[in-house]
PDB file of the backbone (N, CA, C, O) and the ligand in Angstrom, with CONECT records:
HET    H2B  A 101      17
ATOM      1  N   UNK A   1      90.747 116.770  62.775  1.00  0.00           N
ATOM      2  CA  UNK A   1      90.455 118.177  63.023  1.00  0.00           C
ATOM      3  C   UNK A   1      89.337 118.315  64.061  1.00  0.00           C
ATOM      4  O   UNK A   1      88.575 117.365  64.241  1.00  0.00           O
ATOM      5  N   UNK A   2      89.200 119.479  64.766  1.00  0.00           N
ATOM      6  CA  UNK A   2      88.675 119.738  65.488  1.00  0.00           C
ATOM      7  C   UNK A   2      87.331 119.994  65.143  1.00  0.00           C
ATOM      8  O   UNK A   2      87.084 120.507  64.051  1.00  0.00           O
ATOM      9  N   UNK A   3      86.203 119.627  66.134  1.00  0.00           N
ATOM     10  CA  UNK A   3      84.737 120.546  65.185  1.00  0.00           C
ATOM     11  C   UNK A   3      83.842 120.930  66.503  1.00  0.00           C
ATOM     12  O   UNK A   3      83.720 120.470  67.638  1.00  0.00           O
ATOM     13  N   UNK A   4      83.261 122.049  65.731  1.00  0.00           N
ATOM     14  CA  UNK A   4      82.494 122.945  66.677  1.00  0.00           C
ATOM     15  C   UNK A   4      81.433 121.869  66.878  1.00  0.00           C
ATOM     16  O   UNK A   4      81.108 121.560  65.732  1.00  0.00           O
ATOM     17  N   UNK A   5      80.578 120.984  67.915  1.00  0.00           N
ATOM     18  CA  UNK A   5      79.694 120.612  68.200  1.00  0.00           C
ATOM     19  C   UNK A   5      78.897 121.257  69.628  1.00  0.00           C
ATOM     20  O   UNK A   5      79.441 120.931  70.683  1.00  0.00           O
ATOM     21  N   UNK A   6      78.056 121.856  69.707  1.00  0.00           N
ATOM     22  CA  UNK A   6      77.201 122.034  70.515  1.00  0.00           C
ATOM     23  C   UNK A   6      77.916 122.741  71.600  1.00  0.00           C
ATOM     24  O   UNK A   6      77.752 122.311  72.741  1.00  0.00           O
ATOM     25  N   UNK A   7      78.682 123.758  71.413  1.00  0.00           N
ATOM     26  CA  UNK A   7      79.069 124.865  71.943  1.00  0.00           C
ATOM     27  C   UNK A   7      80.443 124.385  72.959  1.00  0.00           C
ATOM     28  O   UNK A   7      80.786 124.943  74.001  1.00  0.00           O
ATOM     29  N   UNK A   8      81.309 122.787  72.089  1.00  0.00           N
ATOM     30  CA  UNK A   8      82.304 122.173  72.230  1.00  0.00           C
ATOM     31  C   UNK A   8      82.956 122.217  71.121  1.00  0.00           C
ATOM     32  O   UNK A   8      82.506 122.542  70.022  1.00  0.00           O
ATOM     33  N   UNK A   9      84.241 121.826  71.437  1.00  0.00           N
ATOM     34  CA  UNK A   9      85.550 121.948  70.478  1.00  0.00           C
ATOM     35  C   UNK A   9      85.181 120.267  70.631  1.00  0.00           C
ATOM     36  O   UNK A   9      85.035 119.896  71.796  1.00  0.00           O
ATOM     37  N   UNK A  10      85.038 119.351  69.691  1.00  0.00           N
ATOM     38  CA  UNK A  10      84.931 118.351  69.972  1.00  0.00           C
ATOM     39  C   UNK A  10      86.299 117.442  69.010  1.00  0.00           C
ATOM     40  O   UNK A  10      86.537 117.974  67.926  1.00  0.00           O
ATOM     41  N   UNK A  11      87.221 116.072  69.365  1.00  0.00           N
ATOM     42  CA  UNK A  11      87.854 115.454  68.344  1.00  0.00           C
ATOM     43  C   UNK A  11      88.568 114.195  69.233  1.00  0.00           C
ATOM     44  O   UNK A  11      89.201 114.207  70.288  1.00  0.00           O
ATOM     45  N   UNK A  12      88.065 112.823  68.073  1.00  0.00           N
ATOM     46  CA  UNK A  12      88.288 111.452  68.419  1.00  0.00           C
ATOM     47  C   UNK A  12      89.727 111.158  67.986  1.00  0.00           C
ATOM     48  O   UNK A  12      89.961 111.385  66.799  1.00  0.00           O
ATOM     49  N   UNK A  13      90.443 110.826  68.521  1.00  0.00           N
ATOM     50  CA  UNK A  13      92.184 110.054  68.810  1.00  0.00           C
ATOM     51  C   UNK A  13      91.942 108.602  68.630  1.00  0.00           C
ATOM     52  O   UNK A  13      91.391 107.751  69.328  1.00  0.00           O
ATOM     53  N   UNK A  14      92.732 108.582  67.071  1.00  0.00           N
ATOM     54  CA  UNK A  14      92.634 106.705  67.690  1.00  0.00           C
ATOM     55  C   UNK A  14      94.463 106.595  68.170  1.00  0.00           C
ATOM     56  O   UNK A  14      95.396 107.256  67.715  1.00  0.00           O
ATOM     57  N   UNK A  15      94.478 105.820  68.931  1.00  0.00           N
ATOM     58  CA  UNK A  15      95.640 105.175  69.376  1.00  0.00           C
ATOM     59  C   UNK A  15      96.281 104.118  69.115  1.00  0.00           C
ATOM     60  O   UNK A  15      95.315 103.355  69.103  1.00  0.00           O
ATOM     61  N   UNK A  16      97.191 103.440  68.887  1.00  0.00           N
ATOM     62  CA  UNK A  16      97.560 101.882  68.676  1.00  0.00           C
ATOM     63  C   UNK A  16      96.904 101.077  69.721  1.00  0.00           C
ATOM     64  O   UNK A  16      96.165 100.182  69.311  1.00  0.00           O
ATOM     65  N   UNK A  17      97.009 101.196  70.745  1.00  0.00           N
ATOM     66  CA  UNK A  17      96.459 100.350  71.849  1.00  0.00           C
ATOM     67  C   UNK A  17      96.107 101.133  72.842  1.00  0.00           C
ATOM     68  O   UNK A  17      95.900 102.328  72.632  1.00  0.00           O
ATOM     69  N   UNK A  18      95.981 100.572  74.105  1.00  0.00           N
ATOM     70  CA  UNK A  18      95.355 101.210  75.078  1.00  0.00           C
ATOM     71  C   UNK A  18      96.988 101.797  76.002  1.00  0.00           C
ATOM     72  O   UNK A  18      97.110 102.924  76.482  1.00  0.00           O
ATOM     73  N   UNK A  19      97.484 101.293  76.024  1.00  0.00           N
ATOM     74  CA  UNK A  19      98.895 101.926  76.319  1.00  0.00           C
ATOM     75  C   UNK A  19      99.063 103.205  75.759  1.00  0.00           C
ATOM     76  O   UNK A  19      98.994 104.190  76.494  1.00  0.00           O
ATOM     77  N   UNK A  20      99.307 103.337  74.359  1.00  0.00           N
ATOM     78  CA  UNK A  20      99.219 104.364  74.169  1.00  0.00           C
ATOM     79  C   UNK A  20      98.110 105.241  74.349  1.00  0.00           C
ATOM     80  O   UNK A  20      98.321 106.451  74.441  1.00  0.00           O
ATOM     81  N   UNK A  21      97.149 104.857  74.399  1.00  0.00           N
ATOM     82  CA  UNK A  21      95.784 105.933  74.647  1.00  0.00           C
ATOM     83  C   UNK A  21      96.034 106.516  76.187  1.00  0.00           C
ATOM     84  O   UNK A  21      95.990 107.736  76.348  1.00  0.00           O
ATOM     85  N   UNK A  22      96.309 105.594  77.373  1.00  0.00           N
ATOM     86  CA  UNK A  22      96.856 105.827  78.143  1.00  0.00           C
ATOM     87  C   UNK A  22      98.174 106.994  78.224  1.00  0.00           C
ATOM     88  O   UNK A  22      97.992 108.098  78.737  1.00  0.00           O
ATOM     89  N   UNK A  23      99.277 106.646  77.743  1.00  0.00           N
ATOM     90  CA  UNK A  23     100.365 107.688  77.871  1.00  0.00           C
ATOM     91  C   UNK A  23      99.668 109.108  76.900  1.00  0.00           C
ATOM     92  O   UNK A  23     100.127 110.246  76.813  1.00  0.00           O
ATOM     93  N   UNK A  24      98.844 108.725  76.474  1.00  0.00           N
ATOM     94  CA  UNK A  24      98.714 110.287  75.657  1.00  0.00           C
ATOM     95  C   UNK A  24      97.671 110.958  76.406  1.00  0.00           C
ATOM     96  O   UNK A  24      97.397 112.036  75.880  1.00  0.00           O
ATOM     97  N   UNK A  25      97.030 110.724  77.383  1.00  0.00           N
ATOM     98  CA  UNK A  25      95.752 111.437  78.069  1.00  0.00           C
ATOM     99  C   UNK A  25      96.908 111.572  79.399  1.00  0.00           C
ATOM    100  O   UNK A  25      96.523 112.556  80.030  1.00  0.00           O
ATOM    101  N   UNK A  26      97.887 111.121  79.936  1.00  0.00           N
ATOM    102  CA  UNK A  26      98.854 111.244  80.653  1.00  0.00           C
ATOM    103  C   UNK A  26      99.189 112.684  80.381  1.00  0.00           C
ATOM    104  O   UNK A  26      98.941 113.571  81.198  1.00  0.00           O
ATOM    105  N   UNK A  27      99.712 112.880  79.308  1.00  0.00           N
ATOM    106  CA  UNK A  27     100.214 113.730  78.584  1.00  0.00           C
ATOM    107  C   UNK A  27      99.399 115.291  78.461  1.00  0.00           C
ATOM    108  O   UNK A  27      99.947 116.393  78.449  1.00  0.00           O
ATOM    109  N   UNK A  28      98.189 115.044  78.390  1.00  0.00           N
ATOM    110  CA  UNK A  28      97.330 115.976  77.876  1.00  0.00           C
ATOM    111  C   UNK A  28      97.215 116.276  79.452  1.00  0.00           C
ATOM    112  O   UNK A  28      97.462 117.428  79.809  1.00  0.00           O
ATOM    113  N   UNK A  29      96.761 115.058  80.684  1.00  0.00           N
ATOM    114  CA  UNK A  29      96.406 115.680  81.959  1.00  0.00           C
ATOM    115  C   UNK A  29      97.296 116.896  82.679  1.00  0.00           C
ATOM    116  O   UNK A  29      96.971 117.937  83.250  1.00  0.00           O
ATOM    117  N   UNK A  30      98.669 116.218  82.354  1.00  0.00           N
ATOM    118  CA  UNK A  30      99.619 117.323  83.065  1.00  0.00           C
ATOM    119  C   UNK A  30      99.268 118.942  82.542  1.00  0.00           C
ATOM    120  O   UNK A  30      98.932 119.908  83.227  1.00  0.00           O
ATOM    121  N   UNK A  31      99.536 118.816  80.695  1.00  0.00           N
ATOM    122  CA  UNK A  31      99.383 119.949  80.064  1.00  0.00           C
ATOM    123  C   UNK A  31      97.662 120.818  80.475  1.00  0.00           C
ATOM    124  O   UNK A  31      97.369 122.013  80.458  1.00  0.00           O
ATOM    125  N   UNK A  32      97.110 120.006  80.697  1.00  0.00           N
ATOM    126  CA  UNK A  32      95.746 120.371  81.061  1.00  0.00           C
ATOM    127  C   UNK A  32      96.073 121.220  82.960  1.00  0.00           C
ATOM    128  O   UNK A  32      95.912 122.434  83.090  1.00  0.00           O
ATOM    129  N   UNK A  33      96.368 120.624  83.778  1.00  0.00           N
ATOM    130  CA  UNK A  33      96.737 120.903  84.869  1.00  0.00           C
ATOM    131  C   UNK A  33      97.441 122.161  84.662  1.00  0.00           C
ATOM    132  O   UNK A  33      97.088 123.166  85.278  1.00  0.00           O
ATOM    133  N   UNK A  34      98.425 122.178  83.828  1.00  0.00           N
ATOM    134  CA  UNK A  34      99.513 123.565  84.190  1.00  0.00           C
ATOM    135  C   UNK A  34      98.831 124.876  83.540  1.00  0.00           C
ATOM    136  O   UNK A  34      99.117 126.032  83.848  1.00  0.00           O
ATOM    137  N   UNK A  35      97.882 124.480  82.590  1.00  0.00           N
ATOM    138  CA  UNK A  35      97.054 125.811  82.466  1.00  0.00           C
ATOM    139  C   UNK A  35      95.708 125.889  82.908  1.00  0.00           C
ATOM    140  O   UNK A  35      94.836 126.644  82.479  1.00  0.00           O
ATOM    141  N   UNK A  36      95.609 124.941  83.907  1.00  0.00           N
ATOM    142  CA  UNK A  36      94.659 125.045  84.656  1.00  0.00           C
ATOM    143  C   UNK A  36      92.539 125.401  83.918  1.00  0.00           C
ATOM    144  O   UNK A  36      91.597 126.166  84.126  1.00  0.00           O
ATOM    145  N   UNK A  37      92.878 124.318  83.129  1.00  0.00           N
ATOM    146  CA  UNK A  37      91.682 123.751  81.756  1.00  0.00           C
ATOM    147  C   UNK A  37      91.497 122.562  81.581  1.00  0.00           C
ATOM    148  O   UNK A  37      92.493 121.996  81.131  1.00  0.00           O
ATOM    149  N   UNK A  38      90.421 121.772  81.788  1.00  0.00           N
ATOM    150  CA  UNK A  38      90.537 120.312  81.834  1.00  0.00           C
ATOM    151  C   UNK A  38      89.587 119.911  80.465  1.00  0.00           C
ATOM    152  O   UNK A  38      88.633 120.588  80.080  1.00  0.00           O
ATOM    153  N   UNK A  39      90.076 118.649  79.822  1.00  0.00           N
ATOM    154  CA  UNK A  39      88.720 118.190  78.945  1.00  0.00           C
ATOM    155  C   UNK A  39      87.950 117.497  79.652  1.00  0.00           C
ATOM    156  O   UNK A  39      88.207 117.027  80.761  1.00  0.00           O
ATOM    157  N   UNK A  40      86.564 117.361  78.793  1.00  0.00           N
ATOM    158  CA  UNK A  40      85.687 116.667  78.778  1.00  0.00           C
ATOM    159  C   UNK A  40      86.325 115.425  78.103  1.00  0.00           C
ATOM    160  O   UNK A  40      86.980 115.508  77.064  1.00  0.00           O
ATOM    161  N   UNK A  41      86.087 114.266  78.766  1.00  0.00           N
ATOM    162  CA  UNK A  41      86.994 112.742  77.970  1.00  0.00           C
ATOM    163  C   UNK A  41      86.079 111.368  77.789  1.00  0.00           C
ATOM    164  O   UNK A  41      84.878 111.271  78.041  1.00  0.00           O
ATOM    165  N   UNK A  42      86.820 110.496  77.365  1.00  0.00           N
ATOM    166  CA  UNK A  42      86.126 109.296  77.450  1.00  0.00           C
ATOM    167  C   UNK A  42      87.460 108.553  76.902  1.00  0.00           C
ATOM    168  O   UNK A  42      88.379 109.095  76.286  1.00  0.00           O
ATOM    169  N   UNK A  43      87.337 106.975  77.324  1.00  0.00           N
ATOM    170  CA  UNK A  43      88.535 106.463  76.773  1.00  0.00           C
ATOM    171  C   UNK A  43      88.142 105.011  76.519  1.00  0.00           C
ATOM    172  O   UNK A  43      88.143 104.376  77.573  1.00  0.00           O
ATOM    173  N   UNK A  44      87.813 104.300  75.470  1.00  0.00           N
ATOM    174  CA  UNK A  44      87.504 103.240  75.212  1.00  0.00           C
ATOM    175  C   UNK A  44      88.582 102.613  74.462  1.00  0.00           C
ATOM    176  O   UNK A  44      88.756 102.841  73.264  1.00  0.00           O
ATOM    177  N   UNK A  45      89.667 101.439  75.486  1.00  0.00           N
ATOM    178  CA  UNK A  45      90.649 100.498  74.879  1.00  0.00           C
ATOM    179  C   UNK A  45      91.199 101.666  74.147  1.00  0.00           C
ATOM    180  O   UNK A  45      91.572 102.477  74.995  1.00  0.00           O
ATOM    181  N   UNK A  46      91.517 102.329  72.367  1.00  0.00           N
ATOM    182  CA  UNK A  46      92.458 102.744  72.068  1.00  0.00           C
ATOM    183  C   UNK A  46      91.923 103.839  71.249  1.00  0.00           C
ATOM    184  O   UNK A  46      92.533 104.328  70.298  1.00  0.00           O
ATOM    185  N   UNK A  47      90.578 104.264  71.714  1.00  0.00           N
ATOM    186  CA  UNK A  47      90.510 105.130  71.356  1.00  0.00           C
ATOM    187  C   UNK A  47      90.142 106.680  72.121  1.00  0.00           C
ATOM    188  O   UNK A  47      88.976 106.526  72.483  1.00  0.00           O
ATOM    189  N   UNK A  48      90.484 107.781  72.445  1.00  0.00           N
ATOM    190  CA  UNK A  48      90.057 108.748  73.224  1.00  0.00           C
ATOM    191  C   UNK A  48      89.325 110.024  72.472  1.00  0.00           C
ATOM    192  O   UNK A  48      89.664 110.453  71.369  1.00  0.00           O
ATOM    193  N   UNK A  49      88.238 110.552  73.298  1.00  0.00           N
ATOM    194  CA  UNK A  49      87.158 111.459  72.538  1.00  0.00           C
ATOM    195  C   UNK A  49      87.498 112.560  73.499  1.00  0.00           C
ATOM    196  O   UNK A  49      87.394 112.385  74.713  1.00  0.00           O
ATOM    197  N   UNK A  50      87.924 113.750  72.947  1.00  0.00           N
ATOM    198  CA  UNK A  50      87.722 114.760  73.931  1.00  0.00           C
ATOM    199  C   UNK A  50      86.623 115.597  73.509  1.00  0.00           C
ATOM    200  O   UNK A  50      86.078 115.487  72.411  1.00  0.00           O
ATOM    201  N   UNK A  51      86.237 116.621  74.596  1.00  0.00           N
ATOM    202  CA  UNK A  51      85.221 117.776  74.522  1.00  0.00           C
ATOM    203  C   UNK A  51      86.042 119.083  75.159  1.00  0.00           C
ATOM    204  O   UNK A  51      86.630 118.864  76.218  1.00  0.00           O
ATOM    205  N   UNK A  52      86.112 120.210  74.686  1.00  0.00           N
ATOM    206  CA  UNK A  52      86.419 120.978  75.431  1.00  0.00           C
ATOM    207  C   UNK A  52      85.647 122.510  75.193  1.00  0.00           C
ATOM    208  O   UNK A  52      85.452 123.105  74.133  1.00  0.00           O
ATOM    209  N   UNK A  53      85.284 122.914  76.627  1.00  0.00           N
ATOM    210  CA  UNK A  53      84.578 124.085  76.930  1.00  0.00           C
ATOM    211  C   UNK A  53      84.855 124.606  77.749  1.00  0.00           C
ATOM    212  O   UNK A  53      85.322 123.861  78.610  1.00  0.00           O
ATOM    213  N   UNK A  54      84.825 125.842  78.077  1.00  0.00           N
ATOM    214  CA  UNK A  54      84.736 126.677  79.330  1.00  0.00           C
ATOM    215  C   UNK A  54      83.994 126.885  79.868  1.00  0.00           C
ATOM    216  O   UNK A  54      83.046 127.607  79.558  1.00  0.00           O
ATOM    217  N   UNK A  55      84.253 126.064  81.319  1.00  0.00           N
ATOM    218  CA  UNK A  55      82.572 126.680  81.833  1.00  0.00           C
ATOM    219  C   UNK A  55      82.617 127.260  83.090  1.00  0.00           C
ATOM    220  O   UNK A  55      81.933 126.891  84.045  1.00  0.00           O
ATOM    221  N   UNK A  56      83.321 128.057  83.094  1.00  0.00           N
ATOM    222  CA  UNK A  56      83.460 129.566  83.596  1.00  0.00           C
ATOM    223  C   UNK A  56      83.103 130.621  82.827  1.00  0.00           C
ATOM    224  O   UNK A  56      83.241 131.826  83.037  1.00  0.00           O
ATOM    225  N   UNK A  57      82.705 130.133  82.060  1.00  0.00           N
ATOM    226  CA  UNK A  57      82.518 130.961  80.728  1.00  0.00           C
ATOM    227  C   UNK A  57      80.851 130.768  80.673  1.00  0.00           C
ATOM    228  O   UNK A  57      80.156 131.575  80.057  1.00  0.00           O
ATOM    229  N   UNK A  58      80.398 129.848  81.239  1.00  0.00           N
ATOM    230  CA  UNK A  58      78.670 129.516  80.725  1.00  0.00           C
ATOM    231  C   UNK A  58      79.061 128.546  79.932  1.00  0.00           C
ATOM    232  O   UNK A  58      78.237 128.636  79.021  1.00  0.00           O
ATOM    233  N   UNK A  59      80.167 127.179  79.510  1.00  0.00           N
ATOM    234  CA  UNK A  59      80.101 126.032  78.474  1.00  0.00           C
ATOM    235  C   UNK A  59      79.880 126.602  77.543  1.00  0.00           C
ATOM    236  O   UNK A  59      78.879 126.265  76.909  1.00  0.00           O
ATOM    237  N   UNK A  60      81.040 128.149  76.856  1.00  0.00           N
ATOM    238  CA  UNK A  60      81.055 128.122  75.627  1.00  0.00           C
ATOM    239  C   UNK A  60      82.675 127.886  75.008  1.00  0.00           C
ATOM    240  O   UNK A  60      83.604 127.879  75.815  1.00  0.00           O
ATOM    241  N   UNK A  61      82.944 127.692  73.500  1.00  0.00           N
ATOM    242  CA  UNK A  61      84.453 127.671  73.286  1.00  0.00           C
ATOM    243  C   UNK A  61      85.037 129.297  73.681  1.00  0.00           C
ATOM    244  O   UNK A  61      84.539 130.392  73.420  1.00  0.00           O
ATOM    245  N   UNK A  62      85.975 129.028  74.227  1.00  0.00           N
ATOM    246  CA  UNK A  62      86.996 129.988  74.563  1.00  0.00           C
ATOM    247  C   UNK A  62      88.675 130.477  73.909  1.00  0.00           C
ATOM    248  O   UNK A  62      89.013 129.530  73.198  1.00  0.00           O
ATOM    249  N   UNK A  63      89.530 131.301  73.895  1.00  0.00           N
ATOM    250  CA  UNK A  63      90.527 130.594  73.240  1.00  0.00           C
ATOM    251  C   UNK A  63      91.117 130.304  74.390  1.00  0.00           C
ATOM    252  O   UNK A  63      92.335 130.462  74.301  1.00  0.00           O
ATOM    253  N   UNK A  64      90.693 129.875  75.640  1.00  0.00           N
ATOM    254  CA  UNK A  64      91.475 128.973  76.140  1.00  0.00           C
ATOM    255  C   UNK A  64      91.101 127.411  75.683  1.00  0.00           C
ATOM    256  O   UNK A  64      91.978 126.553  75.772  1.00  0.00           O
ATOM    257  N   UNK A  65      89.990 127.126  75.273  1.00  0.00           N
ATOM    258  CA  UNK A  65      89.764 125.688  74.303  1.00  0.00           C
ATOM    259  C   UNK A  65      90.628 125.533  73.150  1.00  0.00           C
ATOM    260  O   UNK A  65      91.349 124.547  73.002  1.00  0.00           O
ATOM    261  N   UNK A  66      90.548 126.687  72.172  1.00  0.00           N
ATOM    262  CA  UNK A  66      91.313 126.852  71.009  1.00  0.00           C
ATOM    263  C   UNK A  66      92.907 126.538  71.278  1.00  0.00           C
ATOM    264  O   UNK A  66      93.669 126.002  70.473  1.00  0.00           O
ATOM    265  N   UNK A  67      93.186 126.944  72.443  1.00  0.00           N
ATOM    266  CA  UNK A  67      95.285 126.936  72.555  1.00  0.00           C
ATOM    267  C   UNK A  67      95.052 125.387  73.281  1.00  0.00           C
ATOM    268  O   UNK A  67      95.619 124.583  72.541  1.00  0.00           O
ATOM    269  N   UNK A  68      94.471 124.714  74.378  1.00  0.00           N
ATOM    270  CA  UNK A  68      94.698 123.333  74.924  1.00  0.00           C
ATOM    271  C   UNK A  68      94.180 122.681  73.950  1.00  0.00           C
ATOM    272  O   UNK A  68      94.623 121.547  74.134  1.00  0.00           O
ATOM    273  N   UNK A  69      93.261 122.632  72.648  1.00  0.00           N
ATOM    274  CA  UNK A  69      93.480 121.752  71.651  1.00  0.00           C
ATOM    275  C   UNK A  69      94.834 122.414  70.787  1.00  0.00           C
ATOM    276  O   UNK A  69      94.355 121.501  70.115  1.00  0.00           O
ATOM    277  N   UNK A  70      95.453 122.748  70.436  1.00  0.00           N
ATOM    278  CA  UNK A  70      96.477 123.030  69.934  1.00  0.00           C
ATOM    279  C   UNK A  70      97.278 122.010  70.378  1.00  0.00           C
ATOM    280  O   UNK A  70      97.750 121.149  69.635  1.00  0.00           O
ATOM    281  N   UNK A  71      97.502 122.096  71.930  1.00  0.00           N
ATOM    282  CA  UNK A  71      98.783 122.023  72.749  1.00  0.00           C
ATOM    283  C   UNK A  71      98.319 120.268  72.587  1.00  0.00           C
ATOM    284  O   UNK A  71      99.194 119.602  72.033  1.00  0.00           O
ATOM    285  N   UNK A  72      96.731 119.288  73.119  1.00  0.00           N
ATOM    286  CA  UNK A  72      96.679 118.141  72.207  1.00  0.00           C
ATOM    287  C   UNK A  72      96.987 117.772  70.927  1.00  0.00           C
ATOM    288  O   UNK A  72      97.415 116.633  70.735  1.00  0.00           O
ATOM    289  N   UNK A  73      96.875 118.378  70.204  1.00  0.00           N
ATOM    290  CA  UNK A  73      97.789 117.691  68.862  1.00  0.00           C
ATOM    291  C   UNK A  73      98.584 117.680  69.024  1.00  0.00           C
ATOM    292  O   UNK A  73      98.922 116.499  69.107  1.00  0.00           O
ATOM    293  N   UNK A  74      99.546 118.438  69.211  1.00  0.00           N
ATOM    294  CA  UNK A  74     100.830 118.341  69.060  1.00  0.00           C
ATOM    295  C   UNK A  74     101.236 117.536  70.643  1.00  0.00           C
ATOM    296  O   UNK A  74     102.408 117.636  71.007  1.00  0.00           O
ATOM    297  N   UNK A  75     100.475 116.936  71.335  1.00  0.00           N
ATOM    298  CA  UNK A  75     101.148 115.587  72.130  1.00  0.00           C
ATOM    299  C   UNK A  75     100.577 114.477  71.811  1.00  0.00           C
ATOM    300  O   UNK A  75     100.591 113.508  72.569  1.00  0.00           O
ATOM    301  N   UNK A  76      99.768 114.470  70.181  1.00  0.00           N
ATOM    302  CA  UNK A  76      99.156 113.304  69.998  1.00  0.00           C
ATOM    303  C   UNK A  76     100.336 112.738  68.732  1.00  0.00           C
ATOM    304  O   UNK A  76     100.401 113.123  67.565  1.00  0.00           O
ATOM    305  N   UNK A  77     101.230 111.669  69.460  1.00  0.00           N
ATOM    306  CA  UNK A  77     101.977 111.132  68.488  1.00  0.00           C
ATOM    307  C   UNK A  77     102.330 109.688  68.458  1.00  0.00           C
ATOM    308  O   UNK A  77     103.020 109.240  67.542  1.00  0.00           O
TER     309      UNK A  77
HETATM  310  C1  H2B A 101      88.168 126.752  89.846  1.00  0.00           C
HETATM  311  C2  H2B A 101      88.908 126.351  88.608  1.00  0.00           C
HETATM  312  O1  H2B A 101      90.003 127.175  88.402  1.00  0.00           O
HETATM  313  C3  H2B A 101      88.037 126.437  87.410  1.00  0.00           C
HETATM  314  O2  H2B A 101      86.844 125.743  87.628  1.00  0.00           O
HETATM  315  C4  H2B A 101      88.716 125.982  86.118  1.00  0.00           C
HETATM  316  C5  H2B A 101      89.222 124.552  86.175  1.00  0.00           C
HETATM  317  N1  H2B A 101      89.254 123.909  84.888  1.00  0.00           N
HETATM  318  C6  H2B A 101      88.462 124.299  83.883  1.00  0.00           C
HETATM  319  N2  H2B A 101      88.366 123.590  82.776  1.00  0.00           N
HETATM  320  C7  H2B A 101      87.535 123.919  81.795  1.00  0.00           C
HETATM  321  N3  H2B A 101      87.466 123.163  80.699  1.00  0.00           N
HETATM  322  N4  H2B A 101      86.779 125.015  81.895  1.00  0.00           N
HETATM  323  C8  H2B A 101      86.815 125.806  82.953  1.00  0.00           C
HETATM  324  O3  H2B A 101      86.102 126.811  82.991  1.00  0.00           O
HETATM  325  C9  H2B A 101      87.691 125.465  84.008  1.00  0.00           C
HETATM  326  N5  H2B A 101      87.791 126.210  85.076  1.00  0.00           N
CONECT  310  311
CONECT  311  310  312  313
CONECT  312  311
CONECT  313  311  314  315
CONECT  314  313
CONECT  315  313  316  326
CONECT  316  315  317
CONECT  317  316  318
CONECT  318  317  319  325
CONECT  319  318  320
CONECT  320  319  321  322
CONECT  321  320
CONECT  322  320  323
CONECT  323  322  324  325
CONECT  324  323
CONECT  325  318  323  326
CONECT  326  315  325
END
């Protein structure tokens, strides 16, 4: 689940391997691109940490944070 940290939608993905950690931030980049919202990331071997904020907004949550974590879960499989 997702958690409010420090004016971020913050939540850690573990992956089987780095392949998959790979195809799933693949996944999230496009979906990130077409609504034009990017995360905050990090990707260590198989596991990925996102952050997400608006900062067009001043770096606060938005429901444009609220719908692109949505749209990550449901490409985290
Ligand atoms: C100019 C460009 O449209 C904006 O900077 C977009 C790009 N991606 C973005 N991503 C995020 N996470 N927050 C934004 O405010 C944001 N703004």
């Amino acid at each position: 689940m997702w958690n409010n940290i420090n004016n971020k939608l913050y939540k850690k993905f573990e992956c089987k391997n780095f392949v998959h950690a790979f195809s799933f931030m693949t996944a999230v980049a496009i979906a990130a691109e077409k609504m034009n919202h990017h995360p905050t990331w990090t990707n260590t071997y198989n596991i990925v940490e996102i952050w997400l904020s608006t900062h067009d907004e001043g770096n606060v949550v938005t429901a444009k944070d609220e719908q692109l974590a949505a749209i990550i879960d449901a490409l985290f499989k």
